[in-house]
C-alpha positions, 0 to 999 in steps of 0.5 A, spaced: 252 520 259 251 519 252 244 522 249 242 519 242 236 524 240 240 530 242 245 533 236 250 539 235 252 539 229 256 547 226 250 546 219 245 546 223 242 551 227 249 554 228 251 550 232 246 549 238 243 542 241 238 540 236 233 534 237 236 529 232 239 533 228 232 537 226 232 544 226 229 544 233 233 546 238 233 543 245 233 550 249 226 551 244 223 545 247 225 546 253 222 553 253 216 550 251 215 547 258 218 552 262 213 556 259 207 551 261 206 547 255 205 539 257 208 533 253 201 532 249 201 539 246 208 539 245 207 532 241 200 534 238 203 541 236 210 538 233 208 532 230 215 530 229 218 530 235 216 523 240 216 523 247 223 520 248 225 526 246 222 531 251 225 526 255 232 526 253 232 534 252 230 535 260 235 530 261 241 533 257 238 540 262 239 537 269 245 534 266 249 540 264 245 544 271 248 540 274 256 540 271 262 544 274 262 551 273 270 554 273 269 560 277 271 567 273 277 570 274 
């Protein structure tokens, strides 16, 4: 699955998952809302960000839920 507002870049915010390339990195976001904020006080708290991008950053978590992980040895 390809996501469009997701990012990783090395000069931004070292490296981490970003919200189209600001410094706002997904697992923030995801904090957010795993802290009981909802989408509304999120986007009236963030200005910058649109829904999609709540959308597309809960999306990108279930999908890297649900990858493979290698067993440690």
């Amino acid at each position: 699955m390809a996501f469009d507002r997701i990012t990783v870049s090395p000069e931004v915010c070292g490296g981490k998952a970003c919200i189209r390339g600001l410094r706002f990195p997904v697992s923030r976001l995801l904090g957010l809302l795993a802290a009981g904020e909802t989408p509304e006080s999120i986007l009236e708290a963030y200005p910058y960000l649109q829904r999609e991008d709540i959308t597309e950053a809960l999306e990108y978590a279930a999908t890297l839920a649900g990858a493979e992980v290698s067993a440690l040895p």
